[in-house]
C-alpha atoms as an extended CHARMM CRD file, in Angstrom:
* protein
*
       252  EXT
         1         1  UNK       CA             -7.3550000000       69.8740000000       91.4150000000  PROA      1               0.0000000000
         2         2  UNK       CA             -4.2700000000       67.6470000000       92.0790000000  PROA      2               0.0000000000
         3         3  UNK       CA             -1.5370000000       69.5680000000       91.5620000000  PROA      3               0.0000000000
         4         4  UNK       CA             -0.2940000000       67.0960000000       89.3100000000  PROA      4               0.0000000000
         5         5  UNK       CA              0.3420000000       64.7050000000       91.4440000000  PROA      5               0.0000000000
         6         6  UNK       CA              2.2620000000       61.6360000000       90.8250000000  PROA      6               0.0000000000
         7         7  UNK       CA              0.6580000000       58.7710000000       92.7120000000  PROA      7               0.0000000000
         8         8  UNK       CA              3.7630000000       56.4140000000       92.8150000000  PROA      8               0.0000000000
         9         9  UNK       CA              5.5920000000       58.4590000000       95.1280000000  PROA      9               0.0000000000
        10        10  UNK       CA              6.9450000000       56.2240000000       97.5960000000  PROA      10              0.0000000000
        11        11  UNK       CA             10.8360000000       57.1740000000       99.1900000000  PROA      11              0.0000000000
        12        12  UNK       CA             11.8160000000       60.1010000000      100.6560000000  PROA      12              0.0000000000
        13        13  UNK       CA             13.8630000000       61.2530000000       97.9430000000  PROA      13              0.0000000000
        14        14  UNK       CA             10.8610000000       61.1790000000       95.6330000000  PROA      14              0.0000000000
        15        15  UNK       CA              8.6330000000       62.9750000000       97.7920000000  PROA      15              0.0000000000
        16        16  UNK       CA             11.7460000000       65.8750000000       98.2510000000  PROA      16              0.0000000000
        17        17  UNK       CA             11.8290000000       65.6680000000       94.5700000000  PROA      17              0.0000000000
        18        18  UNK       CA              7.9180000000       66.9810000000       95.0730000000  PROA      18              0.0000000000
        19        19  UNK       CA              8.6300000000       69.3180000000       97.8600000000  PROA      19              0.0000000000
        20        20  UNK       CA             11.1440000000       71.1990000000       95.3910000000  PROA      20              0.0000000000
        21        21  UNK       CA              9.1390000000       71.1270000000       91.8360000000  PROA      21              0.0000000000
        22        22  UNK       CA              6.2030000000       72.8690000000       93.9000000000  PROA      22              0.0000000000
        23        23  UNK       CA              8.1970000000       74.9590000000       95.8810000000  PROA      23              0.0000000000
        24        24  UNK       CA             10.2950000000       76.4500000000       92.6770000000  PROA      24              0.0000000000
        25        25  UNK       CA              6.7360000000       76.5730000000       90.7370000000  PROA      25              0.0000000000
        26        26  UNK       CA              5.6020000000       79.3120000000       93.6380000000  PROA      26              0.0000000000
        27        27  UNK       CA              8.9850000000       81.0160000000       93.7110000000  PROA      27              0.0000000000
        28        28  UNK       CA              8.4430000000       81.5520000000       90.2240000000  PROA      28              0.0000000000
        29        29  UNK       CA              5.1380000000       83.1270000000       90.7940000000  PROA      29              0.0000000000
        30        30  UNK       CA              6.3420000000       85.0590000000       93.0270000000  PROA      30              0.0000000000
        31        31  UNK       CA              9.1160000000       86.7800000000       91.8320000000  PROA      31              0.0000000000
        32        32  UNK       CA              9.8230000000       85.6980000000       88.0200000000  PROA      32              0.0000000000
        33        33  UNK       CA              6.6870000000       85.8260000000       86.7840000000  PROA      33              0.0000000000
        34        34  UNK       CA              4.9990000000       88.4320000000       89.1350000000  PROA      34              0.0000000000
        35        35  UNK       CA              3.1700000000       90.5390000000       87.3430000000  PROA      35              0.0000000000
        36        36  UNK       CA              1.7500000000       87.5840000000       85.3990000000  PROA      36              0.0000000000
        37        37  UNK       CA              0.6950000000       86.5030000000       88.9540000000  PROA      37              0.0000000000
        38        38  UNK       CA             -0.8730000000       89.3280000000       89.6130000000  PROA      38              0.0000000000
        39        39  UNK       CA             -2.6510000000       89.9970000000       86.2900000000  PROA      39              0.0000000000
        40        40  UNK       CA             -4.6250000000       86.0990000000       87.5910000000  PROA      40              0.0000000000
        41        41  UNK       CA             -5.4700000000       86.9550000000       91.0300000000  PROA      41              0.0000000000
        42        42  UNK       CA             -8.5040000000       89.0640000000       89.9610000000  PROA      42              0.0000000000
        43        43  UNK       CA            -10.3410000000       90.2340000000       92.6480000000  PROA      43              0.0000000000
        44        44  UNK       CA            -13.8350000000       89.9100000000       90.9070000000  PROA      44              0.0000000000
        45        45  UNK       CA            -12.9170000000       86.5250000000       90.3040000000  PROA      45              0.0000000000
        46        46  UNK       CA            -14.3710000000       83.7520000000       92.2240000000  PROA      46              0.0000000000
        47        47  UNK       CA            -12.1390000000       81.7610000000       95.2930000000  PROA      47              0.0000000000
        48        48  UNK       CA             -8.5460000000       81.2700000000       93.8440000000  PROA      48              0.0000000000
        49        49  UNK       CA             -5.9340000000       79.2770000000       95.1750000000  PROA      49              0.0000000000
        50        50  UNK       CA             -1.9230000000       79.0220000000       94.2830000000  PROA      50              0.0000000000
        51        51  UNK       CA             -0.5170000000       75.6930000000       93.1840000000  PROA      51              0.0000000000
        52        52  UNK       CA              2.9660000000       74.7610000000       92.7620000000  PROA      52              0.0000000000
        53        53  UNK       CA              3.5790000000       71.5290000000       90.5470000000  PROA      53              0.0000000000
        54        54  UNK       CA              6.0290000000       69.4810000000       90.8300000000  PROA      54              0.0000000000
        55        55  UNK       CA              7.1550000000       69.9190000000       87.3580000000  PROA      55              0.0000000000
        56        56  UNK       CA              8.3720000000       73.3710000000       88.5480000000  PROA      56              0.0000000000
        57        57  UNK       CA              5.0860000000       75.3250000000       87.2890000000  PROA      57              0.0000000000
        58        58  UNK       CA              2.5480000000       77.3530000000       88.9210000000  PROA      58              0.0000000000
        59        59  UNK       CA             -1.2570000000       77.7490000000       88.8480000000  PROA      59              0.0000000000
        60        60  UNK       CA             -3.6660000000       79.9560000000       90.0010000000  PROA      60              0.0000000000
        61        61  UNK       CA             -7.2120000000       78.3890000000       89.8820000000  PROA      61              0.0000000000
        62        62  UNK       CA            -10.4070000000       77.4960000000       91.7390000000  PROA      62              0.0000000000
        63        63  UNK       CA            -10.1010000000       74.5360000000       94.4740000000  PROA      63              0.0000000000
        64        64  UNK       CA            -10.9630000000       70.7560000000       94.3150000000  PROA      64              0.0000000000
        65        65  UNK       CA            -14.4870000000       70.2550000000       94.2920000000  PROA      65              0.0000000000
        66        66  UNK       CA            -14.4910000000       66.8740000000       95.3180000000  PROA      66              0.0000000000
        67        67  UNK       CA            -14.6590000000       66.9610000000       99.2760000000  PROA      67              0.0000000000
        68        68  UNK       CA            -12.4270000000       65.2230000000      101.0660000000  PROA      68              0.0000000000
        69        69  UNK       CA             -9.8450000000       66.6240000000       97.8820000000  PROA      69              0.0000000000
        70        70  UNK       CA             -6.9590000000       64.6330000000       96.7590000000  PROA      70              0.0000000000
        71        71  UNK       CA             -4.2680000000       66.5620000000       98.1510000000  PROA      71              0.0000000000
        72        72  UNK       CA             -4.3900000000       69.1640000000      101.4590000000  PROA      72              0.0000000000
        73        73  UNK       CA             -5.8050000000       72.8870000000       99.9120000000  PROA      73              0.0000000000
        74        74  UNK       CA             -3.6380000000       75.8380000000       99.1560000000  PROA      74              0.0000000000
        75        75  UNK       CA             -4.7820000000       79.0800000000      101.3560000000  PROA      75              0.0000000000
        76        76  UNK       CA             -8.4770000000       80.2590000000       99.6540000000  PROA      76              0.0000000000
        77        77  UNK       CA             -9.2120000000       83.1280000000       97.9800000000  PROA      77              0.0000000000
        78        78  UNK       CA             -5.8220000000       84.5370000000       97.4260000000  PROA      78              0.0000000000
        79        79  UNK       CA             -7.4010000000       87.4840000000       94.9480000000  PROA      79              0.0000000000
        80        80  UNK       CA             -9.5530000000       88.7520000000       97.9400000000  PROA      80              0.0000000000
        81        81  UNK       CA             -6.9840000000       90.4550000000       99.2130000000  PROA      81              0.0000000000
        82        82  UNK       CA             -4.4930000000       91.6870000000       96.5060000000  PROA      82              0.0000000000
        83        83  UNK       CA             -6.2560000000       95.0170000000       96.1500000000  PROA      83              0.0000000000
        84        84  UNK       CA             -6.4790000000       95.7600000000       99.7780000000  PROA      84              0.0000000000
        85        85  UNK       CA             -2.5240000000       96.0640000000      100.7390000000  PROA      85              0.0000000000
        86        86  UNK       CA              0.8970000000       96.7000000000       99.7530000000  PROA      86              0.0000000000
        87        87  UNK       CA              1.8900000000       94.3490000000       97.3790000000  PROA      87              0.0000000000
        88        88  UNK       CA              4.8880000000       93.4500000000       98.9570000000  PROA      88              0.0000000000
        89        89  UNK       CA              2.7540000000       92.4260000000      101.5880000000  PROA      89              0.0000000000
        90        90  UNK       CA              0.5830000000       90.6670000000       99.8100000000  PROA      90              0.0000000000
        91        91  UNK       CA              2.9500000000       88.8860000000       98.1520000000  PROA      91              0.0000000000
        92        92  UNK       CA              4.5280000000       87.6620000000      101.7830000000  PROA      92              0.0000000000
        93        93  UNK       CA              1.5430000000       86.5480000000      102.6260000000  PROA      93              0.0000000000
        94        94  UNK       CA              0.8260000000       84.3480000000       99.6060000000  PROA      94              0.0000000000
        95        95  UNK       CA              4.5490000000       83.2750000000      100.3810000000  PROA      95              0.0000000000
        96        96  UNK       CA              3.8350000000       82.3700000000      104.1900000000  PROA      96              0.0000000000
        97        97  UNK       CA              0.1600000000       80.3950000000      103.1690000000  PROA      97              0.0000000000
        98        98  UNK       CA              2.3950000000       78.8300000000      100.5480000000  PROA      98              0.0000000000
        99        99  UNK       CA              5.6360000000       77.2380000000      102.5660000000  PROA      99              0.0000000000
       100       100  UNK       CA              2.7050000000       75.5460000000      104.8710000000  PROA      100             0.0000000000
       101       101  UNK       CA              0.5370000000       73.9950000000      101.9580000000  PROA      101             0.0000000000
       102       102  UNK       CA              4.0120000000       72.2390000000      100.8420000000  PROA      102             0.0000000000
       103       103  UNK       CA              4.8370000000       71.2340000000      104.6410000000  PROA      103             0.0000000000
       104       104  UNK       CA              0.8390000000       69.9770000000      104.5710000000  PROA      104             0.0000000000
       105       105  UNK       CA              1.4990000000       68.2350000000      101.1950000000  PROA      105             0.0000000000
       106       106  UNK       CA              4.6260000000       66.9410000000      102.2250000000  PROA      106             0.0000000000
       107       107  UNK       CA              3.5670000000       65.3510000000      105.5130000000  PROA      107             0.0000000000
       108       108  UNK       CA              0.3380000000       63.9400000000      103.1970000000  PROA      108             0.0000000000
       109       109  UNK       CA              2.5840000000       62.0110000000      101.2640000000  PROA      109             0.0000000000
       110       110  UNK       CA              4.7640000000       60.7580000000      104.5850000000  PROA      110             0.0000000000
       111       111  UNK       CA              1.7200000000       59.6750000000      106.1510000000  PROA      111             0.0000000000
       112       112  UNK       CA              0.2690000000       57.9760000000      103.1330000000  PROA      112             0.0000000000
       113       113  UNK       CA              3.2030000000       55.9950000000      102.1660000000  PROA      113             0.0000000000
       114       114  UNK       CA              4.0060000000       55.1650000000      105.8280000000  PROA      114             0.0000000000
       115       115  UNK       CA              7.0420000000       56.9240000000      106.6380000000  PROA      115             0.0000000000
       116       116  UNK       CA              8.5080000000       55.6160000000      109.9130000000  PROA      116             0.0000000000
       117       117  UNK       CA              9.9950000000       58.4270000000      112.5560000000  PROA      117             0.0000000000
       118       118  UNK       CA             13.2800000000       57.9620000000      110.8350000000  PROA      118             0.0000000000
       119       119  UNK       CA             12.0310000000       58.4970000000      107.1410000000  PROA      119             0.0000000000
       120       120  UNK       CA              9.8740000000       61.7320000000      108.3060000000  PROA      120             0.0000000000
       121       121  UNK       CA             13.0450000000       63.0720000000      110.1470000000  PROA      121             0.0000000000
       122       122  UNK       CA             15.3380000000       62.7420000000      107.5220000000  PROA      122             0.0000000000
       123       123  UNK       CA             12.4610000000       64.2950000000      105.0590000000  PROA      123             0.0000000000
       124       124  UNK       CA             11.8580000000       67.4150000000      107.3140000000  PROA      124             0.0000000000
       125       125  UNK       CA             15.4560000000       67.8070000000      107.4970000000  PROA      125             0.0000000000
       126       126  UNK       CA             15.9230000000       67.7970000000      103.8520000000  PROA      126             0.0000000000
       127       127  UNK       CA             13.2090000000       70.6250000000      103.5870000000  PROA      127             0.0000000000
       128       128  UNK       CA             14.3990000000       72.4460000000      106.6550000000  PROA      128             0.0000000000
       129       129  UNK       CA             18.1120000000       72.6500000000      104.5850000000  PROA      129             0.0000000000
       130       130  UNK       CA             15.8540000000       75.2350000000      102.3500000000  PROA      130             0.0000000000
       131       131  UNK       CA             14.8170000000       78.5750000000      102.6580000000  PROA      131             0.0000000000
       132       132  UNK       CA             11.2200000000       79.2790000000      102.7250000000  PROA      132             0.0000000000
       133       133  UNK       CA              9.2160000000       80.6560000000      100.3100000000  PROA      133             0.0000000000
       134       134  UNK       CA              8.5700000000       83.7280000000      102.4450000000  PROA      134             0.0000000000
       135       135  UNK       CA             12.4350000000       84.3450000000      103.0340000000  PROA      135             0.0000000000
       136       136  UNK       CA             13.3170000000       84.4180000000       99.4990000000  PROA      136             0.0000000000
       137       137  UNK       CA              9.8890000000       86.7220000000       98.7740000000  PROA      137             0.0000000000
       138       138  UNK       CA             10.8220000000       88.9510000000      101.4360000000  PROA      138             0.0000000000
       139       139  UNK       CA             14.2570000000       89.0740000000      101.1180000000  PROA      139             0.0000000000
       140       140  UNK       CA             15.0280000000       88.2970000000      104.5330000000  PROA      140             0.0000000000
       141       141  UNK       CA             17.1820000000       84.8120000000      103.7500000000  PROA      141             0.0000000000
       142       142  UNK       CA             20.3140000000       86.8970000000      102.8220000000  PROA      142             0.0000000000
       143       143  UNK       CA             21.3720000000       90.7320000000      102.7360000000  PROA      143             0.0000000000
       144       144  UNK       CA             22.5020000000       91.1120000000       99.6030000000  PROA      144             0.0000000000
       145       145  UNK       CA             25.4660000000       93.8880000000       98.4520000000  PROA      145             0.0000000000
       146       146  UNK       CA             24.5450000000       95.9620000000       95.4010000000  PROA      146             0.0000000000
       147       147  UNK       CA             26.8790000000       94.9070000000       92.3650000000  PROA      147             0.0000000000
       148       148  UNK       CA             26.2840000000       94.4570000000       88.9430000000  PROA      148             0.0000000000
       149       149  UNK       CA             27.5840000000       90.6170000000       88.3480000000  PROA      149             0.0000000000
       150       150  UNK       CA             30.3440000000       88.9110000000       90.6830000000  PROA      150             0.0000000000
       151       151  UNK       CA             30.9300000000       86.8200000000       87.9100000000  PROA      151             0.0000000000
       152       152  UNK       CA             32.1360000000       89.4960000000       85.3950000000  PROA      152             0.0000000000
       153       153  UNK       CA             33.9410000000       91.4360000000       88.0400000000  PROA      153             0.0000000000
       154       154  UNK       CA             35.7300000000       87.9640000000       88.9500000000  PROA      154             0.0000000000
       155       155  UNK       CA             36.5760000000       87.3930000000       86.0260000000  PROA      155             0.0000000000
       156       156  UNK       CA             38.0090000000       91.3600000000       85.1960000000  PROA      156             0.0000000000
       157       157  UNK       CA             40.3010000000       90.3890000000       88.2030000000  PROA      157             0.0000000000
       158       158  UNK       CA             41.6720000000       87.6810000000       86.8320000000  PROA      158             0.0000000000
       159       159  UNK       CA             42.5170000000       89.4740000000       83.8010000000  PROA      159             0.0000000000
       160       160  UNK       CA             44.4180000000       92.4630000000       85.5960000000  PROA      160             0.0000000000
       161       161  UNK       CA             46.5250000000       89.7530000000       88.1020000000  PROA      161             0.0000000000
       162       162  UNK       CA             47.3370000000       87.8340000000       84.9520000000  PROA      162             0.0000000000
       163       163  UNK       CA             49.0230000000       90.8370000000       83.4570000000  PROA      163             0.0000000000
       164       164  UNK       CA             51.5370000000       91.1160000000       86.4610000000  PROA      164             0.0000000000
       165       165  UNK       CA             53.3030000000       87.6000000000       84.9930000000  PROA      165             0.0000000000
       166       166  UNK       CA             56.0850000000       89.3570000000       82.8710000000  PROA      166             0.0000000000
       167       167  UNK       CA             60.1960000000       88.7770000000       83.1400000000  PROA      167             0.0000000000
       168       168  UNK       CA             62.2960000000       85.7510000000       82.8880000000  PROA      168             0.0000000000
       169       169  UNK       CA             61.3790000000       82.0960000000       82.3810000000  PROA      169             0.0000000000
       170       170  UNK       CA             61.7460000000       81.9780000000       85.6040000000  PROA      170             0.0000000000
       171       171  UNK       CA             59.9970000000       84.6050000000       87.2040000000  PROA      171             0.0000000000
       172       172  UNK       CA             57.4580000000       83.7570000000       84.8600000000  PROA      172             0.0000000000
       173       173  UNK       CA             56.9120000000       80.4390000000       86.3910000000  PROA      173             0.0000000000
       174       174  UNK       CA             57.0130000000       81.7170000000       89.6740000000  PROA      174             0.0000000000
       175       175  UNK       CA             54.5340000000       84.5510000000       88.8250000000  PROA      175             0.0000000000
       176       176  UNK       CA             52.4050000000       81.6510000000       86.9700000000  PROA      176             0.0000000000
       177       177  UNK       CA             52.6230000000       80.0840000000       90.4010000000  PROA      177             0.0000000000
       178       178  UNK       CA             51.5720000000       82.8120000000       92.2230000000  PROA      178             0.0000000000
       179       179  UNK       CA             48.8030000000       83.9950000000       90.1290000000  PROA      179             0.0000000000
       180       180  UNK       CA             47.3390000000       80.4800000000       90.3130000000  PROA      180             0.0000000000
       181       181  UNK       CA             47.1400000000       80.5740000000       93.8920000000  PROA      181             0.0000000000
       182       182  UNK       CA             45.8720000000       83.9290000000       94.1980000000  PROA      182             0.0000000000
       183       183  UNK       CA             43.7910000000       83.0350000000       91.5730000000  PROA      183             0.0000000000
       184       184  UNK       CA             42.2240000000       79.7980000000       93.8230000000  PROA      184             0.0000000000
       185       185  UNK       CA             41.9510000000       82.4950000000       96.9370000000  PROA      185             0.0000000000
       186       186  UNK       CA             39.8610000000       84.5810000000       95.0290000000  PROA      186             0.0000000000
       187       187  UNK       CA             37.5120000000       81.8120000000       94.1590000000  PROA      187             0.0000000000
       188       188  UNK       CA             37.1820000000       80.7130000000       97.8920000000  PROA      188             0.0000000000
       189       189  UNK       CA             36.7080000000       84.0120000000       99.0640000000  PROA      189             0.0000000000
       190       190  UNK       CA             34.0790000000       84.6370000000       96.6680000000  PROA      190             0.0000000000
       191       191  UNK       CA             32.4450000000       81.6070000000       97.3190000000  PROA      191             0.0000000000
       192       192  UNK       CA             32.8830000000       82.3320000000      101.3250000000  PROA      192             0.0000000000
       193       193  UNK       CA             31.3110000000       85.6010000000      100.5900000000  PROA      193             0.0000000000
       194       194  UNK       CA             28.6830000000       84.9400000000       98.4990000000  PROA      194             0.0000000000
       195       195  UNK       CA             27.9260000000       81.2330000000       98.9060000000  PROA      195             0.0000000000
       196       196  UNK       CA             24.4790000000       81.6550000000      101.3140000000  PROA      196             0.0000000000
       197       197  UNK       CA             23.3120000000       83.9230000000       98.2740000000  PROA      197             0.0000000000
       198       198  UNK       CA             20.2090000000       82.8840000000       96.9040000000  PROA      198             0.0000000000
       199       199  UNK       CA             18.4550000000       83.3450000000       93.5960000000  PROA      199             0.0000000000
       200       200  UNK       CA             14.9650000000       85.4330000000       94.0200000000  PROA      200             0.0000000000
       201       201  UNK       CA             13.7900000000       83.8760000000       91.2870000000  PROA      201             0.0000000000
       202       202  UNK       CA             14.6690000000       80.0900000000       91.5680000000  PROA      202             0.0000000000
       203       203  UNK       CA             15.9330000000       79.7710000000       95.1430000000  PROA      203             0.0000000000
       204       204  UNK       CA             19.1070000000       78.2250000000       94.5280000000  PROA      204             0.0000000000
       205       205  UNK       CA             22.7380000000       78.7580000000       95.8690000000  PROA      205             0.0000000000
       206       206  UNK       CA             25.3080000000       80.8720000000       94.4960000000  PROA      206             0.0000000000
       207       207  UNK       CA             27.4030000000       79.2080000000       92.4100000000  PROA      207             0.0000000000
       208       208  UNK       CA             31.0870000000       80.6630000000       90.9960000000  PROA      208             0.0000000000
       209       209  UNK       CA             30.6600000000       79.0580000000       87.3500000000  PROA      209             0.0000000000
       210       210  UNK       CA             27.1380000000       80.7370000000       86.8490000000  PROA      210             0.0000000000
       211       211  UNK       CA             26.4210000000       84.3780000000       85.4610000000  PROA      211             0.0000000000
       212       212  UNK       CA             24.3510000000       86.3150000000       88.4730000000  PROA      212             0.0000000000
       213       213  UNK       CA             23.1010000000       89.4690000000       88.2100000000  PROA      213             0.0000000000
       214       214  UNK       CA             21.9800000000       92.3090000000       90.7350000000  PROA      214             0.0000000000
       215       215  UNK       CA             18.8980000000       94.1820000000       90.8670000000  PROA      215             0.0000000000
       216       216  UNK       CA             19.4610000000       97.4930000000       91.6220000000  PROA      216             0.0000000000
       217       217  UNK       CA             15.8600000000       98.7920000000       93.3620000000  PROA      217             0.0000000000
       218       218  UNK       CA             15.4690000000       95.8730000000       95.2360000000  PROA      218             0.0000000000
       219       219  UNK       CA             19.1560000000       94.6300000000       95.8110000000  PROA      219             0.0000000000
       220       220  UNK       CA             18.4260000000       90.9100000000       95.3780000000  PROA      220             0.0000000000
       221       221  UNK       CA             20.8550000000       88.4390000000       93.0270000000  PROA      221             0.0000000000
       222       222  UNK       CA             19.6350000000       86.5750000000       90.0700000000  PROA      222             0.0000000000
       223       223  UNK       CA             20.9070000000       83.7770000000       87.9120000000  PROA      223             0.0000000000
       224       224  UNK       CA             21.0720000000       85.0130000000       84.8080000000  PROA      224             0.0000000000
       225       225  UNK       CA             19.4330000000       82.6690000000       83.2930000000  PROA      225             0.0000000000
       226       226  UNK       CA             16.3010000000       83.2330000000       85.2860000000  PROA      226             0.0000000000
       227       227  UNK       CA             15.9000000000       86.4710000000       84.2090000000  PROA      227             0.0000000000
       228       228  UNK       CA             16.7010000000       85.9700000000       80.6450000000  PROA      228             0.0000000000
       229       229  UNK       CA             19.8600000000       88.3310000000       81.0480000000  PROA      229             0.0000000000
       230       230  UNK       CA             23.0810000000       87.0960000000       79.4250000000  PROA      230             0.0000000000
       231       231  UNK       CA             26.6750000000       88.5250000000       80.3710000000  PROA      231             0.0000000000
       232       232  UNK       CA             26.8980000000       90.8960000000       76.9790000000  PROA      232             0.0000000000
       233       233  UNK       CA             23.8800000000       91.9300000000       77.6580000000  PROA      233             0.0000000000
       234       234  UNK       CA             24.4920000000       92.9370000000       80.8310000000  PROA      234             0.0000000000
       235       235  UNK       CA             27.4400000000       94.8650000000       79.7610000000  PROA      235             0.0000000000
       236       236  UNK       CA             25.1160000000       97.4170000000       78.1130000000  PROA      236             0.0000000000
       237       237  UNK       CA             22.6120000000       98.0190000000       81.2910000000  PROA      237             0.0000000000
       238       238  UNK       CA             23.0520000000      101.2140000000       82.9770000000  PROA      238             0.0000000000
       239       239  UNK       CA             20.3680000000      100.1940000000       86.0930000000  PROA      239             0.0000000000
       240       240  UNK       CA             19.0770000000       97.0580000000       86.5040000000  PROA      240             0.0000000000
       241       241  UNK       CA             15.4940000000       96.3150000000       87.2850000000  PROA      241             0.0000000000
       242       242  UNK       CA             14.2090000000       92.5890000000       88.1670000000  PROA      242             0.0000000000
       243       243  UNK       CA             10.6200000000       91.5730000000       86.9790000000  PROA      243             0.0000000000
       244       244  UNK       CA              9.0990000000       92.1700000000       90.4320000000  PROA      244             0.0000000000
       245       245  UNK       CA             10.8940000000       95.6300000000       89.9700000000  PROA      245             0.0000000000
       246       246  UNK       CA              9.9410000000       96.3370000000       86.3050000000  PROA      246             0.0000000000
       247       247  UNK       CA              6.4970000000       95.6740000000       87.1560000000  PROA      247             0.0000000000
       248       248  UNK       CA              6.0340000000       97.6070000000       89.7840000000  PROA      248             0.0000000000
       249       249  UNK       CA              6.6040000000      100.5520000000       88.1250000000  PROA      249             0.0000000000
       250       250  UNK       CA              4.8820000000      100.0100000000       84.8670000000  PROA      250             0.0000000000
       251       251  UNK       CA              1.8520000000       99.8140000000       86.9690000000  PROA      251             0.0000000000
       252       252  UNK       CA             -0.1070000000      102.6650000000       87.8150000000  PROA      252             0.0000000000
């Protein structure tokens, strides 16, 4: 098992580009697509491992067989132990084996392709710029506040400030004025507020322009689009549960 490797990696930037399609791929397992995960890890099952691939997709399957294998192993026999603790727990686990197979895969492909002390700084620094795996799993890379969407209640108060712009030309265009750079404060504050906010499904930053939504059991932000949830739809949803969250509960 390679992982789908690609063999012509050969800068730093390609090898980050690695580092993040595997990294996401796991994420995705982890949170996204969690009770998917979970259904694979069957404990009567044989030795299974978790691979990320750097096309941003995620595999759960038995190790290389040839010896030395191609790339450094995922942790072994991941199944063994999903019936035997917390789930949370086991997922944090998977999380923590996880972030050091990609450091392992990632210092493979420094080593292979030569990186001077320079190249392998600048590479670890890139990675060490993201959260792990295990602090987006666990929730521990940001303390979220429980809200439904900052985008659509940004948005509702840019609707009631625009409302205040009534009167004469003039006062109109000094209102105008002053809504625009009330407007802009708003932005930066939400972006000071919010910007270390990560996705729990994909990783990334919060972003003002995207639709994010809040999971209301577990208190973590999503992009919309991660969770399939579009900004009508979320109009209609009383209580919010994420996929880790949905699944949880559907399962006895």
């Amino acid at each position: 098992m390679d992982g789908g490797t690609p063999h012509s990696l050969r800068t730093v930037e390609e090898v980050f580009r690695d580092f993040k399609g595997r990294r996401a791929g796991i994420i995705k397992a982890l949170t996204a697509d969690v009770g998917e995960f979970f259904e694979q890890c069957d404990p009567e099952k044989e030795n299974l491992c978790l691979y990320g691939l750097p096309t941003e997709q995620w595999e759960v399957t038995l190790p290389a067989e040839e010896v030395p294998p191609e790339l450094p192993e995922p942790a072994l026999g991941i199944n063994f132990a999903r019936d035997g603790m917390q789930e949370k727990d086991w997922l944090a686990l998977v999380a923590v084996h996880s972030d050091s197979w990609l450091l392992a895969v990632a210092h493979y492909f420094g080593a292979r392709f030569g990186f001077d002390k320079a190249d392998r700084k600048r590479l670890f620094t890139m990675i060490n710029d993201l959260p792990t795996i295990f602090e987006i799993v666990s929730g521990s890379a940001k303390k979220q506040t429980k809200e439904k969407s900052i985008v659509s209640n940004h948005s509702s108060n840019k609707s009631k400030s625009s409302g205040k712009a009534r009167g004469s030309e003039s006062a109109k265009y000094s209102k105008s004025v002053q809504l625009k750079d009330e407007e802009e404060g708003l932005d930066e504050e939400v972006e000071e507020e919010h910007g270390d906010t990560l996705c729990g499904a994909c990783g990334e930053n919060y972003a003002s322009d995207e639709f994010w939504i809040c999971c209301d059991i577990c208190e973590k932000w999503f992009h919309g689009k991660c969770v399939k949830i579009t900004p009508a739809r979320a109009e209609h949803i009383k209580q919010y549960k994420c996929p880790s969250c949905s699944n949880k509960r559907a399962r006895p």
